[in-house]
C-alpha positions in Angstrom: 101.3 122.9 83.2 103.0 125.5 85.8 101.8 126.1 89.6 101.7 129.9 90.6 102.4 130.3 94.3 100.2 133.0 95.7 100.6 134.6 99.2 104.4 133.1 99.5 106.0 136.5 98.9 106.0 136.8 102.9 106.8 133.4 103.9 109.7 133.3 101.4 111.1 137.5 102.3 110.7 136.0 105.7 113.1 132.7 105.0 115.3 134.9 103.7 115.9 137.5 106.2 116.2 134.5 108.7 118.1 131.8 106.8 120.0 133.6 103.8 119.8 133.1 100.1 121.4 130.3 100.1 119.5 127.9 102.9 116.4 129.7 101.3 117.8 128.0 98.2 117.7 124.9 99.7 115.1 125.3 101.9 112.7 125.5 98.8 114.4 122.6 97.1 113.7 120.3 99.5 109.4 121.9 99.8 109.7 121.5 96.1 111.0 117.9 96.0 108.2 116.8 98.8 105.6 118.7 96.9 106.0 116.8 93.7 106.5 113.3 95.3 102.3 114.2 96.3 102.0 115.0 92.5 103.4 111.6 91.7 102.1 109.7 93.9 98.3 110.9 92.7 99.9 110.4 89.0 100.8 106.5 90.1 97.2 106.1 91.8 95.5 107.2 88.8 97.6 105.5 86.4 96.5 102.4 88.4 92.8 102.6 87.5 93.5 101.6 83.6 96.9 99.4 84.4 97.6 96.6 82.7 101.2 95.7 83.5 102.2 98.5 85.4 104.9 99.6 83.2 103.0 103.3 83.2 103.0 103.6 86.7 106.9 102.3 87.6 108.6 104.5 84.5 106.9 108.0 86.5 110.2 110.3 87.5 110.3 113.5 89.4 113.2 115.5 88.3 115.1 117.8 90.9 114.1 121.0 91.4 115.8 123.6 88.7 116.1 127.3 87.9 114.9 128.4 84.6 114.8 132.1 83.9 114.3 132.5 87.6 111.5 130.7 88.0 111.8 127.4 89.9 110.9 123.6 88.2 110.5 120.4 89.1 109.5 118.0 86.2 107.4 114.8 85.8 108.0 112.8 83.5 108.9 108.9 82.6 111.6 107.3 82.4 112.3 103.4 82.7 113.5 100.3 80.8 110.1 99.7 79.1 110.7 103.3 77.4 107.1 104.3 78.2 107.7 107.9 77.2 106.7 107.1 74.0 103.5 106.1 74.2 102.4 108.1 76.7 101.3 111.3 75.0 99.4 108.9 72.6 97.3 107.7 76.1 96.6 111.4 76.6 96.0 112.3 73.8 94.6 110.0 71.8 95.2 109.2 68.1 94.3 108.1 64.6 94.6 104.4 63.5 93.3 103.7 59.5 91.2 106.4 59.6 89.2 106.1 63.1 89.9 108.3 66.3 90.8 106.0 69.3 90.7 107.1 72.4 92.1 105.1 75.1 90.8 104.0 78.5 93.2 106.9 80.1 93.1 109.4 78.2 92.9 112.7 79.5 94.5 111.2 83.2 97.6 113.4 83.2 95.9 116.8 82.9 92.9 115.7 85.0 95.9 114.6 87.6 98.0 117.5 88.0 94.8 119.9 87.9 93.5 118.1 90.4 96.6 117.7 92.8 97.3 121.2 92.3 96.0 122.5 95.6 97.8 119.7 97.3 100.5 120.4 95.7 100.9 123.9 97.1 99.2 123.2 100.3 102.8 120.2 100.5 105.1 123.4 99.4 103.0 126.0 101.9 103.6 123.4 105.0 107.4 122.9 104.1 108.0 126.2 103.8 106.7 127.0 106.5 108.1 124.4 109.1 111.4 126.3 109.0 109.9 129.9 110.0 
């Protein structure tokens, strides 16, 4: 799911003229990185309402932010010694055992999750951004 930044044309022309492309580089690095530990930190909360050992909720990993085709990324994702990865798109999205659908306590909990941290999220990235104008 990818977060459009609306109104930050002026904040970030602004950055630039004052800082340079490259603190403006790391300037949005580090308002990425704060941005997404919000994300994550709603992702472990909600993981916690259908927990049973935790395993869910220690294995969730924000990436560092990355250019792709000009267009900065930060990813979550999981990533731990219980290899949760694997069964966590079958939490999401459900699946098929012998026949009958099964859909598990949290399914559903990563979309709800990032749709509804998304305005915090860019409300986190606005603030950054804007504490070095």
């Amino acid at each position: 799911m990818s977060v459009e930044f609306r109104g930050m044309d002026g904040i970030l022309k602004e950055l630039e003229k004052k800082c340079g492309p490259r603190k403006l580089n790391q300037i949005t690095n580090q308002a990425l990185k704060k941005a997404s530990e919000v994300v994550k930190e709603d992702m472990v909360q909600a993981f916690g309402a259908f927990a049973d050992t935790g395993a869910s909720q220690g294995e969730i990993v924000v990436s560092l932010p990355r250019t792709i085709q000009g267009v900065k990324q930060v990813k979550l994702g999981w990533n731990g010694p219980k290899g949760r990865w694997r069964i966590i798109h079958l939490n999401e999205n459900g699946y098929t055992k012998t026949g009958r659908r099964i859909t598990p306590r949290g399914m559903g909990t990563i979309r709800k999750t990032v749709a509804s941290a998304n305005q915090k999220f860019l409300d986190t990235a606005q603030d950054e951004l804007r504490r070095f104008l």
